[in-house]
N, C-alpha and C positions, 0 to 999 in steps of 0.2 A: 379701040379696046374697051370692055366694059371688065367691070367687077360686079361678080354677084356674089352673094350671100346668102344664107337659109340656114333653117334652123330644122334639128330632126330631136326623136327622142330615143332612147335604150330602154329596153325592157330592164330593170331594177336587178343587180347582183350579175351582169353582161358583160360589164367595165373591160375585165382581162381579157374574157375572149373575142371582143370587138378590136380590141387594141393588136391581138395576136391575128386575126386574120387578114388585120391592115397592113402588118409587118410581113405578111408574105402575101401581099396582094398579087392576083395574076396578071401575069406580065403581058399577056394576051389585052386584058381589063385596060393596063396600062397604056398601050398603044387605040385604041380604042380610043379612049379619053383625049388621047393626045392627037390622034388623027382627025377628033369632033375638032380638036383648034385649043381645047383645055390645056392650059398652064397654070403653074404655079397654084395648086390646088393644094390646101389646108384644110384639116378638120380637127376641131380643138373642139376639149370635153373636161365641160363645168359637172361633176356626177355624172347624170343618165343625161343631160341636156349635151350637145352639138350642134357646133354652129362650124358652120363652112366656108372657106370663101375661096373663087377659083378666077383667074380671068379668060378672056373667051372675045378675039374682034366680031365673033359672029354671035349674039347670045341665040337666035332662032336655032342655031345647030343643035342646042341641048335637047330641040324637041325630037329631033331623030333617033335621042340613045334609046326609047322606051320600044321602039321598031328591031334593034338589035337581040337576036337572042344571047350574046353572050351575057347585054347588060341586064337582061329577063334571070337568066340564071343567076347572076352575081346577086342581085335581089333576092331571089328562093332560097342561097345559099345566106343572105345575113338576115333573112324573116326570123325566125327562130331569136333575134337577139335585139331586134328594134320595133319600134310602132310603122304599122303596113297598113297600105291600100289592100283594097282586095286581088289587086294587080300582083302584088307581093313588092310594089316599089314601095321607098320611106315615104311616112308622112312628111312631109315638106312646109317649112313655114319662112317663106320668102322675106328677107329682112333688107330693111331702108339702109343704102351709105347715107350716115351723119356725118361723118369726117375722113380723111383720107389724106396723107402727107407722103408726096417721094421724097 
C-alpha cells in the first residue's frame, strides 16, 4: 500500500463552490476512484491551496484515470474553479511523505 500526496491550486473567491461540488461528488466518480484501488482519499484546503492525500496498493493505476472519460469530464466540469493543464486535468504538485504514524 502507498500514500500519495499532491498539492493542487483554486482559482481565488472558488473556496464554496469547490467545497459544494465535492459534497455532491458523482457517485459514478466515486466508484471510479474506488475501482482504480483509491481509498481513503482527503483533500484539505489552506485558502485557494490543496493538498490531498489517498492510498492506492497499485500507485501505476492512477495513470489509467486520465484515459477514462468520466474522469476527463469531472476535470471540464471543475476547470472553471482550479489551475488546469491544457488537458483540463489540475495542475499537480506531487509532495514528499516526511512523516506518517498508524
Amino acid at each position: 500500500m502507498a500514500r500519495v500526496g499532491f498539492r493542487m491550486q483554486l482559482k481565488a473567491g472558488n473556496e464554496e463552490e469547490y467545497k459544494r461540488r465535492h459534497d455532491e461528488v458523482w457517485p459514478d466518480l466515486a466508484r471510479l476512484l474506488r475501482d482504480t484501488g483509491i481509498r481513503n482519499y482527503t483533500i484539505f484546503r489552506d485558502g485557494t491551496t490543496l493538498f490531498a492525500c489517498l492510498e492506492i496498493d497499485d500507485p501505476e493505476a492512477l495513470e489509467g484515470l486520465p484515459r477514462e472519460e468520466l474522469m476527463r469530464e469531472w476535470w471540464r466540469y471543475m476547470e472553471p474553479l482550479m489551475e488546469c493543464n491544457p488537458d483540463s486535468s489540475p495542475v499537480i504538485t506531487p509532495l514528499e511523505e516526511a512523516f506518517h504514524m498508524d
